[in-house]
C-alpha positions in Angstrom: 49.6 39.9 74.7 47.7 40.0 71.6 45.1 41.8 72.8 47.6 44.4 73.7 49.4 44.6 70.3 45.9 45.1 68.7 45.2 48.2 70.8 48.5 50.1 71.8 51.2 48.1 71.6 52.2 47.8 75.3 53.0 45.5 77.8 51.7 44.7 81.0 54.4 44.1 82.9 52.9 43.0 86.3 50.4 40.2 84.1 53.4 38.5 82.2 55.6 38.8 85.1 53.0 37.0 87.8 52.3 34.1 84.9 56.3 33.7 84.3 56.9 33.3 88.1 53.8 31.4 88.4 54.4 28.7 85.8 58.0 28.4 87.1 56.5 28.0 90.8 54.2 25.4 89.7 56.8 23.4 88.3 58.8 23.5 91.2 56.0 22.4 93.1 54.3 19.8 91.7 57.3 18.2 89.7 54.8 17.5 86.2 54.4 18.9 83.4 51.4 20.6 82.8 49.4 22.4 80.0 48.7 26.6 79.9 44.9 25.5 80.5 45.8 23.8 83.3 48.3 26.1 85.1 45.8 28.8 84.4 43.0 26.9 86.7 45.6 26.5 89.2 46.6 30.0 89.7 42.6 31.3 89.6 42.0 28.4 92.3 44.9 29.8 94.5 43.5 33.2 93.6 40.2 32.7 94.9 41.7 30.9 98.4 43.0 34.3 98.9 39.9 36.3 98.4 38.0 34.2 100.3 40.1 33.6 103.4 40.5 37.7 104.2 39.8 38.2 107.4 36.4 38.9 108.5 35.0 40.5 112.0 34.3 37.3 113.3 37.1 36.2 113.1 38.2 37.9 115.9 34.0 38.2 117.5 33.0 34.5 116.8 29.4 36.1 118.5 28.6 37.7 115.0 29.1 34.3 113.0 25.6 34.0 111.9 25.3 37.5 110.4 28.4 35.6 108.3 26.5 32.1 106.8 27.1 33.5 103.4 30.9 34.3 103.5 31.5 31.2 105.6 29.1 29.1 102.8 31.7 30.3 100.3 34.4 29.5 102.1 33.9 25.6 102.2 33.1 26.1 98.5 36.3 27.3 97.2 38.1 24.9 99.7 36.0 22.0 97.9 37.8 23.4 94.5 40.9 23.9 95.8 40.7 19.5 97.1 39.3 18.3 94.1 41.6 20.1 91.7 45.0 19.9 93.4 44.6 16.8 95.5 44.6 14.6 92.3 47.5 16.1 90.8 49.7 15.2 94.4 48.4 12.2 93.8 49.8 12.0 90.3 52.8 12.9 91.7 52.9 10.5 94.6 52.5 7.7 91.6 55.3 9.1 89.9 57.8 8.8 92.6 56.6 5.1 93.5 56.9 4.4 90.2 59.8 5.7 88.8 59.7 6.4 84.8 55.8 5.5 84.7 55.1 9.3 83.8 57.0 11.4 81.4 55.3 14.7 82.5 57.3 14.1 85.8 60.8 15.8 86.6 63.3 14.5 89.3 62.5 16.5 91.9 59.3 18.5 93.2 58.8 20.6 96.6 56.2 18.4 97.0 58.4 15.4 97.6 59.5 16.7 100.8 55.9 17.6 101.8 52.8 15.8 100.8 50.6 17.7 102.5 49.1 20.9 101.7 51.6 23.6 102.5 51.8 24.2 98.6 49.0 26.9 99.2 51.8 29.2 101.2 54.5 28.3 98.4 52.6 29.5 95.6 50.6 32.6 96.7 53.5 34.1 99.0 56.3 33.5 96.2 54.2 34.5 92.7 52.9 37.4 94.1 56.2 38.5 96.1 58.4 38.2 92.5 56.0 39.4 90.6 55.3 42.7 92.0 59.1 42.8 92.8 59.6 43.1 89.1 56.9 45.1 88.3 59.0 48.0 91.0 62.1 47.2 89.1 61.2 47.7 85.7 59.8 50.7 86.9 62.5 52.1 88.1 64.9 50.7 85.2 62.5 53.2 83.3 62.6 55.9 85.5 66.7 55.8 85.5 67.7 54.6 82.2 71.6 55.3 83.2 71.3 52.0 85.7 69.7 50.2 83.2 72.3 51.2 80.8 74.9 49.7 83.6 73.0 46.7 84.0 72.9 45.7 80.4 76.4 46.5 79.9 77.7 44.0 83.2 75.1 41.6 81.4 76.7 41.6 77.9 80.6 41.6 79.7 79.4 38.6 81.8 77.9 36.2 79.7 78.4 37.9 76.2 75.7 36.4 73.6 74.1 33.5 75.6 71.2 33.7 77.9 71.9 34.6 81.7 71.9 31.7 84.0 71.9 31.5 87.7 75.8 30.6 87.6 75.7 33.9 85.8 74.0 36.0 88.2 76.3 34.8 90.9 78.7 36.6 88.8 77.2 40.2 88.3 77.6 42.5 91.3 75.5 45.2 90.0 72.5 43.4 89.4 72.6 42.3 93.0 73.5 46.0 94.0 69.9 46.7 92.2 68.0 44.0 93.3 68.9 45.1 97.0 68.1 48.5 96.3 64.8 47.6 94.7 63.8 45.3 98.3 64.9 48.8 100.2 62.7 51.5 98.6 59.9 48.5 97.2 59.6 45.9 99.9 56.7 43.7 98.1 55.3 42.3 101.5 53.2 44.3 104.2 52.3 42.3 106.6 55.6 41.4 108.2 56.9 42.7 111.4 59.0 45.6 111.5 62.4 45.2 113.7 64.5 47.7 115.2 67.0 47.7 117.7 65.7 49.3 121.3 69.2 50.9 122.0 72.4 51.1 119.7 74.1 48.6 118.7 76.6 47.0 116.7 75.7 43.9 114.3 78.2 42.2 112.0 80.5 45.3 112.0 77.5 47.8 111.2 76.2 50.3 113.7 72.6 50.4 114.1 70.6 53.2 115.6 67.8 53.1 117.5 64.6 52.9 115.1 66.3 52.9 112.4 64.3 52.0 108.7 65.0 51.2 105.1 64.3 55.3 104.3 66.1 56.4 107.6 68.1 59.9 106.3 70.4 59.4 109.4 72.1 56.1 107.3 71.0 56.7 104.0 72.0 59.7 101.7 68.7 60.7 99.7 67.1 57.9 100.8 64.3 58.5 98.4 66.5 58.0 95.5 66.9 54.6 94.0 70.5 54.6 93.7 71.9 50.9 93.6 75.6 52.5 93.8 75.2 53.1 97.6 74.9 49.2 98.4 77.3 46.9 99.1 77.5 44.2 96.3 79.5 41.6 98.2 76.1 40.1 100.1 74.4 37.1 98.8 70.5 37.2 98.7 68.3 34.4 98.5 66.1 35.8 95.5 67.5 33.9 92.6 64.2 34.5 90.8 63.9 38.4 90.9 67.6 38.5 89.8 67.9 35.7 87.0 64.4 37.3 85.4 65.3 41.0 86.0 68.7 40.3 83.9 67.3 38.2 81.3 64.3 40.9 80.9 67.2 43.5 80.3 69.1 41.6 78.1 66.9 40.5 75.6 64.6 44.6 75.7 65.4 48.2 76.6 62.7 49.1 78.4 61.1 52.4 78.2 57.6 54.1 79.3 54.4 54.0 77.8 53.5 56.2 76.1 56.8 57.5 75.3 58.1 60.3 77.5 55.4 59.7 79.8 55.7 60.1 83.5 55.9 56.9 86.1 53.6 57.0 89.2 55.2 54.9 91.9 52.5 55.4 94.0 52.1 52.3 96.4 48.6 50.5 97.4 48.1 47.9 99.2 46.4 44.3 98.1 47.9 41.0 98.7 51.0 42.6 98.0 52.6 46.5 98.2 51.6 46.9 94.0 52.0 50.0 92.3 48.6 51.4 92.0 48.9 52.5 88.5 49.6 49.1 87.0 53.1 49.6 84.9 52.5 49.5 81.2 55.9 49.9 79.0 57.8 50.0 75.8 60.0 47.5 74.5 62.5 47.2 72.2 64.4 44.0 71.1 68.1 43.7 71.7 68.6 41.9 68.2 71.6 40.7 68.0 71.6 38.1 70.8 71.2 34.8 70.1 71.0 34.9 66.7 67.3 36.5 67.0 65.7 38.4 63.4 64.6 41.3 64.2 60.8 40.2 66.3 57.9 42.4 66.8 58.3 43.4 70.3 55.1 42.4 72.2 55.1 39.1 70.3 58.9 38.6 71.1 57.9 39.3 75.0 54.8 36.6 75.0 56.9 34.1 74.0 59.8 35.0 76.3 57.6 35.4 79.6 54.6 33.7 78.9 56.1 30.7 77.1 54.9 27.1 77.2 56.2 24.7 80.1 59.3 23.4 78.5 60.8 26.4 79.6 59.6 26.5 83.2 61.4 23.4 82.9 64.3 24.8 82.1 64.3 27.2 84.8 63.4 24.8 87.1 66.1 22.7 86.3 69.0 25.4 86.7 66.8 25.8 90.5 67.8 22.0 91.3 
């Protein structure tokens, strides 16, 4: 973030975004407390499992495995890393729990504790990545209609007036589901699931479903390629408390705007570990003074310590989780 301020004075949404969701994962996880330094090694180890574990031709040809020593040399290499750095901390964990009050880094409860193995790997890299990019989309498009942003802020301020959102909050705001939902239908963060559609028509839960039907389908959505939260529903629950409790907090605290000013959105997809917007999003933001008793802050300084804070708050959030 300083580095930012120094140059232009923007904000990489999608970096403070993936370290936020991160840091709150990690906690989550592993139930301790742990320092910047050290949640920064974790996320480049989890990083690097990725990379290395794309699939390769032989794979699916195990006959071409020697023209692939090198990759496979690596492999074991960053699996060695990934053991020696995160087997100690379950460990430190596992101590914990047998020992209640023996560690003060430790919180009650951890994902962990209902594991001990080494499913962790999915629970990190499929949930940091999936919220992250989902908020990178939906800052985008807050942007790109300022009128829904507008609404958003104003159901935030009539909800919980000047206190921080909470997830009892959330629960509470219609239209930031309403948005949310939208977001997941025009900027579904994961590629690699599979697609469903309904062989003949049908009728599920009182909804008639065509045959083929799809999230941009014309024949059940009007201007499908609008984002337009007002067409959804906003009596349906989702299980993304993340996505919606950071979205609303990001929009109460700063009206977001493009960078530079005036300047045009791309919301051109590509494809990595998740659907990203190839153009990463780089925005304005401006400080909503008059909440919480809050001065008035340099912007981008105001933003690092709101997203990329130290652990106490991914304490807090994950607190409010349990």
């Amino acid at each position: 973030m300083k580095a930012e301020k120094n140059n232009d004075g923007f904000v990489l949404v999608i970096k403070e975004a993936r370290f936020a969701v991160f840091c709150i994962l990690v906690a989550i996880c592993f139930g301790l407390e742990m320092d910047e330094e050290s949640v920064e090694r974790m996320d480049q180890v989890m990083k690097n499992v990725l990379i290395t574990l794309n699939p390769r031709l032989d794979d699916y040809l195990p006959i071409l495995s020697p023209f692939f020593s090198k990759q496979r040399k690596r492999a074991l290499e960053v699996r060695k890393e990934q053991v020696e750095f995160i087997v100690p901390i379950m460990e430190q964990r596992k101590s914990a729990i047998q020992n209640p009050g023996s560690d003060q880094s430790a919180t009650t409860f951890s994902y962990l504790d209902t594991l001990f193995d080494l499913k962790i790997q999915e629970f990190l890299n499929g949930g940091t990545d999936t919220t992250a990019t989902a908020l990178e989309w939906g800052i985008a498009q807050l942007i790109n209609n300022p009128q829904v942003q507008t609404k958003l802020f104003q159901e935030i301020k009539e909800t919980v007036g000047d206190k921080k959102v909470d997830e009892q909050d959330v629960d509470k705001m219609p239209y930031l589901h309403a948005i949310v939902k939208e977001l997941l239908r025009k900027h579904p963060p994961t590629h690699f699931v599979l697609t469903h559609a309904v062989t003949e028509p049908t009728t599920l839960a009182g909804y008639d479903i065509p045959t083929n039907a799809n999230a941009e389908d014309p024949r059940l959505w009007t201007n499908p390629e609008k984002f337009d939260p007002e067409r959804i529903c906003p009596g349906l629950a989702m299980g993304t408390v993340h996505i919606h409790l950071m979205l609303a907090r990001m929009v109460q605290e700063f009206e977001w705007s493009s960078y530079p000013q005036g300047n045009k959105l791309d919301f051109t997809a590509k494809l990595e570990f998740t659907v990203v917007m190839k153009e990463s999003l780089r925005a304005t933001i401006k400080t909503r003074t008059y909440l919480f008793g809050y001065g008035f802050y340099e912007e981008t300084d105001h933003l690092s310590h709101f997203l990329s804070q130290d652990q106490s708050e991914c304490y807090n959030m994950n607190k409010i989780k349990n």
